[in-house]
C-alpha positions as CSV (number, residue, x, y, z in Angstrom):
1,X,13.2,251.6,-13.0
2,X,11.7,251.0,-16.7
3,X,14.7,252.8,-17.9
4,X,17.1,250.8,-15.7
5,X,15.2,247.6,-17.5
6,X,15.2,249.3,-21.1
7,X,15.5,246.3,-24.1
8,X,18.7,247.3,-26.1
9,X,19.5,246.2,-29.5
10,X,21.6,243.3,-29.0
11,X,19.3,242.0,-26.2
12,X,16.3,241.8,-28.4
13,X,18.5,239.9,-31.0
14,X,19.9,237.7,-28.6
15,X,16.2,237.0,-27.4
16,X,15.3,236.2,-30.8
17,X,18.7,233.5,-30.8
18,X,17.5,231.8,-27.4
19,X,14.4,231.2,-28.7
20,X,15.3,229.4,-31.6
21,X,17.6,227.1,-29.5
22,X,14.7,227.1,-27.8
23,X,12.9,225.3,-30.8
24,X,10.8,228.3,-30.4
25,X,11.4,230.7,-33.7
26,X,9.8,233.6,-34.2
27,X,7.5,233.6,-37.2
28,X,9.6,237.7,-38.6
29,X,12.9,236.1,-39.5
30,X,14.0,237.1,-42.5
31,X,15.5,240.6,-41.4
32,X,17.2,239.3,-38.2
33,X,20.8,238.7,-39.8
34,X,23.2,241.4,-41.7
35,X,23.5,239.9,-45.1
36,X,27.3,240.1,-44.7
37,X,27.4,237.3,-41.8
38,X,24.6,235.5,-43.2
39,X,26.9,235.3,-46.6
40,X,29.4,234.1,-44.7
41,X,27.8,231.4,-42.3
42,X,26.5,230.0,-45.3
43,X,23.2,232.2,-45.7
44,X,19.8,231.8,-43.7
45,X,18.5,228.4,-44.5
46,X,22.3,226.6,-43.0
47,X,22.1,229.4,-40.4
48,X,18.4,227.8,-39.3
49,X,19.4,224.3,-39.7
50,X,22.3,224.5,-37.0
51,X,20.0,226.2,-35.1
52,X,17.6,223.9,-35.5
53,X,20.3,220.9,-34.9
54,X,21.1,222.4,-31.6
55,X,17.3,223.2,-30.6
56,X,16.9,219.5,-30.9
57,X,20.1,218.9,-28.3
58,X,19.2,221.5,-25.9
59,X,15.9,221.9,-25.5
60,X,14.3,223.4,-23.2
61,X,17.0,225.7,-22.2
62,X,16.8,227.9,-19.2
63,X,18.4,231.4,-18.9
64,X,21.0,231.6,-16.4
65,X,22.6,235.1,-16.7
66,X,22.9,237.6,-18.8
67,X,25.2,240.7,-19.9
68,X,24.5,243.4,-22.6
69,X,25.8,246.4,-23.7
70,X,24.3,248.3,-25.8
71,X,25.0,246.3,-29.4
72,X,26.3,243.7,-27.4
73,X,24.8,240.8,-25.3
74,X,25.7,237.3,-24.2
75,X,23.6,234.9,-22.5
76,X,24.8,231.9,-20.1
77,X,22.4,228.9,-20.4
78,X,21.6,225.4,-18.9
79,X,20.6,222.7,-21.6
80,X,17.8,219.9,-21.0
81,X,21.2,217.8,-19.4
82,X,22.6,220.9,-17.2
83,X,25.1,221.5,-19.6
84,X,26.4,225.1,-19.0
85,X,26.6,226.8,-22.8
86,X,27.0,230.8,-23.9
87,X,25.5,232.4,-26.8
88,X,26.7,235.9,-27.7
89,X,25.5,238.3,-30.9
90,X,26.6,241.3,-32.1
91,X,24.2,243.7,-33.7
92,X,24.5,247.1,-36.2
93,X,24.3,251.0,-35.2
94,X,21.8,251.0,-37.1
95,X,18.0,249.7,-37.5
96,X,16.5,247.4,-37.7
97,X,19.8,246.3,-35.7
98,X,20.8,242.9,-38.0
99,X,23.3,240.8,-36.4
100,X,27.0,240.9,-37.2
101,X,28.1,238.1,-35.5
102,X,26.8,235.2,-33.2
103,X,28.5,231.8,-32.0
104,X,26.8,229.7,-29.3
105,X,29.6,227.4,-27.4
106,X,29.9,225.2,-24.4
107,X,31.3,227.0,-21.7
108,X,34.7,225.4,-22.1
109,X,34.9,225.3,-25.8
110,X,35.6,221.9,-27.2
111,X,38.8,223.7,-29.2
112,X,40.8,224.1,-26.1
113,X,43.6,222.1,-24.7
114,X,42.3,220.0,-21.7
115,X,42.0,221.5,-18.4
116,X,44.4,219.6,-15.6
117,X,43.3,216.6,-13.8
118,X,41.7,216.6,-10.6
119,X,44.3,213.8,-9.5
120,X,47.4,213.6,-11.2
121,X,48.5,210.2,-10.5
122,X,49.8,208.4,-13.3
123,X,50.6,212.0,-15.3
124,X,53.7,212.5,-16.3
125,X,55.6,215.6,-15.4
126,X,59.3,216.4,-16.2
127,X,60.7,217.8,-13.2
128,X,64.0,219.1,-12.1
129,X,66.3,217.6,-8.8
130,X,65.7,220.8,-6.9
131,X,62.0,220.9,-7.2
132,X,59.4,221.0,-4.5
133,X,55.8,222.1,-3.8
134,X,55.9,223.9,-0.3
135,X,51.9,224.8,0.5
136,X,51.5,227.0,3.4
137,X,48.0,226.8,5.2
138,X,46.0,228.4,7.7
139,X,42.7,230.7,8.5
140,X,43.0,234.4,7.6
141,X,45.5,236.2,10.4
142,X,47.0,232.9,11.0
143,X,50.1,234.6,10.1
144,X,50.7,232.4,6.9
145,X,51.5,235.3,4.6
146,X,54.5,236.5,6.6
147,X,55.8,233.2,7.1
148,X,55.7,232.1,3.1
149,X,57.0,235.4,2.1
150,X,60.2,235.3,4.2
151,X,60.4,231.3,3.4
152,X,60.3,232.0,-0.5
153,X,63.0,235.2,-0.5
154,X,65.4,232.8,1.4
155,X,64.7,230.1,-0.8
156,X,64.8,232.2,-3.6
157,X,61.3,230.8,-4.6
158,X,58.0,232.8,-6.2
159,X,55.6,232.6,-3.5
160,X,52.1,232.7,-5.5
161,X,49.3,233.9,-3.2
162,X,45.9,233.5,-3.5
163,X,44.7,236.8,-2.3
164,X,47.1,238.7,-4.9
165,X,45.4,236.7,-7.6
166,X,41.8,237.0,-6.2
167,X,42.4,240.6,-5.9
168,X,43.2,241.0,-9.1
169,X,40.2,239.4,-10.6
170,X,38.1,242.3,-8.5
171,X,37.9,244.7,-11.2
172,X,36.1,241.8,-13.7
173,X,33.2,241.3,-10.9
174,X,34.6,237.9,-9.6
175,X,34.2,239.3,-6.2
176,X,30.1,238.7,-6.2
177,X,31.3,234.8,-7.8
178,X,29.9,231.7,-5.7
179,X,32.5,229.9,-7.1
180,X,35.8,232.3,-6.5
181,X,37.3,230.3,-4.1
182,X,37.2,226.9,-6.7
183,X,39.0,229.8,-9.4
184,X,41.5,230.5,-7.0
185,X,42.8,226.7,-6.4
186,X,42.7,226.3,-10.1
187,X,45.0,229.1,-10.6
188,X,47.1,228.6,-8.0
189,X,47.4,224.7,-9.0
190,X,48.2,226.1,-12.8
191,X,51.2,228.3,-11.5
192,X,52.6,225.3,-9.4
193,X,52.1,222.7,-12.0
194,X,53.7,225.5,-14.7
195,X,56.6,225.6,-11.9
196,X,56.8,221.9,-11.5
197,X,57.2,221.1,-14.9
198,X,59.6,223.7,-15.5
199,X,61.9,222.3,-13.0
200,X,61.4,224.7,-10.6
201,X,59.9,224.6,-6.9
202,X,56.8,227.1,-6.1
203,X,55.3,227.7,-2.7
204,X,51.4,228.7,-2.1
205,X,49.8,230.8,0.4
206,X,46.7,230.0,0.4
207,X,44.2,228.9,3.6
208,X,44.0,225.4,2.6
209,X,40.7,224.6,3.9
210,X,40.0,222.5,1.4
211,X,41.1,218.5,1.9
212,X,40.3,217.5,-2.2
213,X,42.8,220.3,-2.6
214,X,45.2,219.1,-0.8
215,X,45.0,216.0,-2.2
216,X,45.3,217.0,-5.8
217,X,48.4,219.2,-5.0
218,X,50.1,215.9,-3.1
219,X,49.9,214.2,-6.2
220,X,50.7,217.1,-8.3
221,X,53.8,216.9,-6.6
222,X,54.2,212.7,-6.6
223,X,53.9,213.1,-10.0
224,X,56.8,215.6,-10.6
225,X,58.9,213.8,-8.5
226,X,59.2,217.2,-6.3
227,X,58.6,216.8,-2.3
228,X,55.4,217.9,-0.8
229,X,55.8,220.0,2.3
230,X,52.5,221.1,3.9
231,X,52.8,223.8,6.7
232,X,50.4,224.6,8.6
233,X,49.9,228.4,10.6
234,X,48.1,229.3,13.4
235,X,48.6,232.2,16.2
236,X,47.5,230.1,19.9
237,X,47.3,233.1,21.4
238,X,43.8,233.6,20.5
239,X,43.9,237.7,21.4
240,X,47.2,238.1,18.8
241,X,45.5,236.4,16.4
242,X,42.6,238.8,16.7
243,X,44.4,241.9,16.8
244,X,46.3,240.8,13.6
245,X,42.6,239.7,11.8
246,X,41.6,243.0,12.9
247,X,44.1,245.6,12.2
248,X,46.0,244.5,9.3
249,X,47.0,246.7,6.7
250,X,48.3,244.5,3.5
251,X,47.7,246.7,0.8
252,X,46.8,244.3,-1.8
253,X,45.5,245.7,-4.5
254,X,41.1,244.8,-5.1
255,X,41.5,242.7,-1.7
256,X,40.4,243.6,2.2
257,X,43.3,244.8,4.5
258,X,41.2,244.2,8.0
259,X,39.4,241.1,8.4
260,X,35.9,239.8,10.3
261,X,37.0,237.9,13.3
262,X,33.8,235.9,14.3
263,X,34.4,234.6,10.8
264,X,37.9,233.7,11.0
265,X,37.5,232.3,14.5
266,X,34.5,229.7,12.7
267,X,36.9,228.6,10.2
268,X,40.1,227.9,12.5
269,X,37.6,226.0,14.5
270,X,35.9,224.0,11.0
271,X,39.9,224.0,9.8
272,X,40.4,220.3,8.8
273,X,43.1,218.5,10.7
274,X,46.1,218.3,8.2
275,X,48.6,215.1,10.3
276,X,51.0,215.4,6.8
277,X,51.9,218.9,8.0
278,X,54.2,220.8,9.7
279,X,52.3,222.9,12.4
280,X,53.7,226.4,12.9
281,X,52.8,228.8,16.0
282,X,53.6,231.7,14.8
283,X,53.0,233.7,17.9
284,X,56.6,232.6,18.3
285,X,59.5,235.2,16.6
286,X,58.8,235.3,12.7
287,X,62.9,234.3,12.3
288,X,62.0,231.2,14.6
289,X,59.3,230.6,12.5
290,X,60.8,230.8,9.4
291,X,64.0,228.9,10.5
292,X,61.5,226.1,11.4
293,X,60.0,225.8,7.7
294,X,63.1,225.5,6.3
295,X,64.6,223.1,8.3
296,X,61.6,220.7,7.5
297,X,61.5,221.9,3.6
298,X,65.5,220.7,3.7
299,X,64.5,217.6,5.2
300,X,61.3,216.9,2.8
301,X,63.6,217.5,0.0
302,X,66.4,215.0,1.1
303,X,63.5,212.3,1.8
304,X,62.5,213.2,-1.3
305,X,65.7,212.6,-3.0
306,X,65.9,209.0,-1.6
307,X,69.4,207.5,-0.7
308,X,72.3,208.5,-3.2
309,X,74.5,205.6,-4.5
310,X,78.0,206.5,-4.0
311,X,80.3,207.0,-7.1
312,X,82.5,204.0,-8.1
C-alpha cells in the first residue's frame, strides 16, 4: 500500500504550490523553480508576489482532487468563497525536480467565450424557416431510441443521443462523475443550439427527467424561432417494457447494453408529468409510432410558421 501512496516528483512540487496559495510557504524556496521558467515568469520575487496576491484571495483553500503522473500533477481546489480553481506544475527528469511550468486558473478560465444561458429568452439566434427542436423523452427501455432514430432518417435530421455521447466520455473516467448527467444536457443543448443557429432542426434522445431542462431547451427553441415538439415514450405493457430493459443489446460503444429494471421502473414512476408533449405508447407497431411523431412534428412546424399572407 506505501508504494501505491508513493510521493512522485511533481506531487511534492505541487504540494509546495498549494501551500503557498495557502499563505503557507515553505521556508527551502529558492531551488523549487527551473531557472528557465522562473526567467520567463519574471524571476522568483514576481513569481512569489502573485502567489502571494492569490494566497490573500483564496485562503484557506481545501483540496478537492488530485491527479499525478509521475512529473506531472494537478490539483482541483475550493477557495475561502467555494470557488472551484486548478493548479497544475510540471517538473524535470531530473533532481532536485525544479518546475517547468505552473499556472493556477478558475475552473472555467476567464479567457473563454461565455458558456450558454440557462434561459435563452431574449438571445438572439438566426434561425432558418425549416428549423425545429424535436426532444424525445422517456425512462431507459421506454423505447425512445427506436422511435428518434427512425423519426430523424425520415426527416433527414441528426438525431444526437445522449448515451452515444456519455459513452464516449467513458474512456476519460466520466463514468465515476456525480455530475455526468448535468455534462450530458450541456452537450446535448450545445449540438441543438449549433443546429439551431445554423438553420437546421436537430432532434434529442435523451430521458428528459429533468423539468429546468426542458425548460431551457423550450426557450432555446423560442428564441430561434424553430417549433418545440416534446415526445414523450413509454411501453404500458409493463412486462415489454421489462423484457426490452432487460435484454437489449445496443452496442454503443463505453455504454451498458442491458439495463436494471427496479431502477428503471423508480424513475418511470418519479418521471415528471410533461402536458406540452406528445405521449407515445410504443407497445404499438414502431411504423405506427413513428407515423404519429411526424404527423405532430408537421403540425408543430405549421403552428410554428403562423398564418402565411397570400401573395398580391
Amino acid at each position: 500500500m506505501d508504494d501505491l501512496l508513493a510521493e512522485t516528483p511533481a506531487l511534492t512540487r505541487l504540494r509546495w504550490l498549494l501551500a503557498g496559495l495557502d499563505g503557507r510557504w515553505p521556508a527551502d524556496v529558492d531551488d523549487f523553480l527551473d531557472p528557465t521558467f522562473a526567467a520567463r515568469v519574471g524571476g522568483w520575487p514576481y513569481f512569489r508576489d502573485v502567489t502571494d496576491t492569490r494566497a490573500a484571495r483564496f485562503a484557506p483553500i481545501r483540496v478537492v482532487g488530485v491527479d499525478t503522473d509521475g512529473l506531472s500533477a494537478t490539483a482541483r481546489f475550493r477557495t475561502r468563497d467555494d470557488e472551484l480553481f486548478v493548479s497544475h506544475v510540471e517538473v524535470s527528469a531530473e533532481a532536485p525536480h525544479r518546475i517547468t511550468l505552473t499556472h493556477t486558473q478558475s475552473w472555467v478560465p476567464d479567457y473563454l467565450t461565455p458558456g450558454l444561458p440557462a434561459d435563452f429568452t431574449g438571445v438572439p439566434i438566426p434561425s432558418g424557416p425549416d428549423a425545429a427542436l424535436i426532444v424525445f423523452g422517456g425512462v431507459p427501455g421506454s423505447g425512445k431510441s427506436a422511435v428518434s432514430e427512425r423519426v430523424g432518417a425520415a426527416l433527414g435530421v441528426p438525431v444526437f443521443a445522449l448515451d452515444w455521447l456519455l459513452g464516449a466520455l467513458t474512456p476519460f473516467g466520466m463514468r465515476h462523475r456525480g455530475d455526468l448527467m448535468e455534462m450530458g444536457g450541456e452537450l446535448l443543448t450545445t449540438l441543438a443550439y449549433r443546429e439551431l443557429s445554423a438553420g437546421r432542426p436537430a432532434i434529442l434522445d435523451t430521458t428528459s427527467e429533468d423539468p429546468a431542462l426542458r425548460t431551457r431547451w423550450a426557450s432555446l427553441a423560442s428564441a430561434a424561432g424553430a417549433a418545440f415538439v416534446p415526445v414523450v415514450c413509454r411501453c404500458v405493457d409493463a412486462d415489454l417494457h421489462r423484457e426490452r430493459v432487460e435484454t437489449r443489446v445496443r452496442g454503443i460503444p463505453g455504454w451498458a447494453d442491458a439495463g436494471d429494471w427496479p431502477n428503471a421502473s423508480a424513475r418511470l414512476a418519479a418521471f415528471p408529468p410533461w402536458p406540452d408533449a406528445l405521449f407515445v405508447d410504443t407497445a404499438r407497431p414502431l411504423g405506427e409510432c413513428v407515423a404519429a411523431v411526424l404527423d405532430h412534428v408537421d403540425r408543430r412546424r405549421h403552428a410554428a410558421a403562423g398564418p402565411r399572407r397570400s401573395p398580391g
